[in-house]
N, C-alpha and C positions, 0 to 999 in steps of 0.2 A: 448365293449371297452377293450381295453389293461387296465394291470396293470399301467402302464405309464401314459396313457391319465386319467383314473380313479386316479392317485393320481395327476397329473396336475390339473384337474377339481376340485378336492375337499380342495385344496393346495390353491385355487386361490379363492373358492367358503367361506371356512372357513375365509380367509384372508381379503376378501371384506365387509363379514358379522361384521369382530370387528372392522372395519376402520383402518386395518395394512397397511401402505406400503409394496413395497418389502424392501425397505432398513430396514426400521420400524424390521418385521420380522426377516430379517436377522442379524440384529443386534443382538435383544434378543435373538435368537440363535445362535448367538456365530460363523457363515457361513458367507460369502461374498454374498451382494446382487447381483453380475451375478449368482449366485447358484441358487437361487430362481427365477430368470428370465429360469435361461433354465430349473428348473423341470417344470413352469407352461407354458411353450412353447417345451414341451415332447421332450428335447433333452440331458439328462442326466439321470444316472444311478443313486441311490442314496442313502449311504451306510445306514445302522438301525440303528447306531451313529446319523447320521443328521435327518433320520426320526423320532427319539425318541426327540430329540431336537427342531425342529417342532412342531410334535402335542404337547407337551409340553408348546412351547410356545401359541401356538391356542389353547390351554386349552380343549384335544381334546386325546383320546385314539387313536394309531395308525393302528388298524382296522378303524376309522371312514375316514382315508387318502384313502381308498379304496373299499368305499362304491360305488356303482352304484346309479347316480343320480333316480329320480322317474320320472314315466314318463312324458314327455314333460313340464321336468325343463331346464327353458334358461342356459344357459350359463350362468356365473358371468360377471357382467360387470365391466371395469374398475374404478379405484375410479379417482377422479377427479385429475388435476395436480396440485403442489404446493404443499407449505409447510403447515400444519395445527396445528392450536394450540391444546395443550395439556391442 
């Protein structure tokens, strides 16, 4: 895996696990939720300002954004559509 895809996967994988939206996320990070759609669809660059802001918000050191999954871990699935109470 790329750097890219490895922080995609684990961007999306950390995100799914706390019940974050992307809006959710991008919010508390302080980013616009198309930002977090194109890192977790590997089509953006993404400065160490925002990845520090990120795992921060994922409660999350920013070597764990670039971890290699273990072997024959699924993919993160998507969370579910709608709004969800808090």
């Amino acid at each position: 895996m790329t750097p890219r895809d490895l922080l995609a996967w684990n961007v999306k994988k950390l995100r799914v696990k706390r019940g974050l939206s992307q809006e959710r996320l991008a919010l508390e990070a302080g980013l616009e939720r198309v930002s977090i759609s194109q890192i977790e669809r590997r089509r953006v660059n993404l400065g160490i300002d925002s990845l520090g802001k990120i795992a921060s918000v994922l409660g999350c050191e920013i070597l764990e954004l670039f971890l290699e999954p273990a072997m024959g871990e699924q993919e993160p699935e998507n969370l579910r559509r709608g709004r969800r109470s808090v």
